[in-house]
C-alpha positions, 0 to 999 in steps of 0.5 A: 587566511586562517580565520577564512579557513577556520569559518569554511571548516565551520561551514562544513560542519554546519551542513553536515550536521544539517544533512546527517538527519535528512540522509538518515530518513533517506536510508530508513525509507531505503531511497538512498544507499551508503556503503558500509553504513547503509546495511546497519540503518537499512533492511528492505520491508517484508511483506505480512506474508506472500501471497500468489496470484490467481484469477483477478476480481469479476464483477459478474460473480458478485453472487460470491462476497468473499475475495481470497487475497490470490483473487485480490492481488492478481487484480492489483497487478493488473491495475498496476501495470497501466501507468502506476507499473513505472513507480512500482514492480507490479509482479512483487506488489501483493494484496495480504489479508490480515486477519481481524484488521484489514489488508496490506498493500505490499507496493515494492519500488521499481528501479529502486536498488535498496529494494524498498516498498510502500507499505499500506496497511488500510480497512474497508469500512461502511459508509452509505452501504459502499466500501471505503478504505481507511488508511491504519498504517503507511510505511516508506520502507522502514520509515513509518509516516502519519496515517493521517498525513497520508489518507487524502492522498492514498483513501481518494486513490483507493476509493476511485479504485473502489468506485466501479466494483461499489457501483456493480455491488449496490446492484445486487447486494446492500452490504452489512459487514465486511470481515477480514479471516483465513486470508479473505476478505468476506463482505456480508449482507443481503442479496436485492438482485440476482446478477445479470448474466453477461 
């Protein structure tokens, strides 16, 4: 009875050594919560800075290339209150425009108590005279994870996000730059066509 009890102990330990780096991913990505210890592994993600919502994106004024990150995120909002609302909280999503590097997804989790976010830090890069994002930066709460691993999946989501506003933009403008100041993103180059009117 003894040695049974002793190799049942032994189990024990087995799997708790076995769990205790799983349960520490877990707390690090905010997706779980353990008292007492959770508070020392674990603080929510912020955001660069806050950003507050304005009008979304229009395509009927592409005369102007420069997109404040208000204008940014008030689109992202509404994207997000189709079917992606059930994974994130679209009122706390924002749009960040760091300067000189890019623009921060800041997608906090819905129904998630430790108040955890994916965070994607991505540029706009040229390619065929259209924009398309490269992922620089993906963070499940604290927990950082491989650009690489992570750019199938998040570049096919943003370049379908992309595509219409690429369409729209190729009618009127063959795109030369994209720069990232002042909390905008500024897409220059040249106008081949005056927009239509609606």
């Amino acid at each position: 009875m003894r040695a049974i009890m002793w190799k049942f102990v032994k189990l024990l330990i087995g799997l708790a050594i076995l769990a205790a780096p799983i349960v520490y991913v877990l707390l690090v990505a905010g997706l779980i919560g353990v008292p007492l210890v959770g508070g020392f592994v674990y603080q929510p993600p912020q955001a660069d800075h806050v950003v507050t919502a304005s009008a979304p994106l229009d395509s009927e004024s592409l005369q102007s290339l420069t997109f404040s990150e208000s204008m940014l995120t008030a689109s992202l909002r509404l994207g997000l209150d189709g079917e992606a609302g059930q994974w994130f909280e679209a009122g706390e999503s924002q749009v960040a425009v760091i300067d000189g590097h890019g623009v921060e997804l800041f997608l906090p989790l819905a129904n998630n108590a430790q108040r955890s976010a994916l965070t994607i830090v991505t540029r706009l890069d040229l390619a065929d005279g259209a924009l398309t994002p490269v992922v620089t930066s993906f963070h499940l709460g604290r927990l950082p994870v491989s650009p690489k691993l992570m750019n199938a999946i998040v570049e096919s989501s943003l370049k379908s996000a992309l595509a219409s506003f690429n369409a729209e933009l190729a009618k009127v403008a063959r795109i030369e730059a994209v720069a990232y100041q002042d909390g905008n993103v500024v897409v220059t180059g040249t106008l081949t066509a005056s927009p239509s009117a609606p």
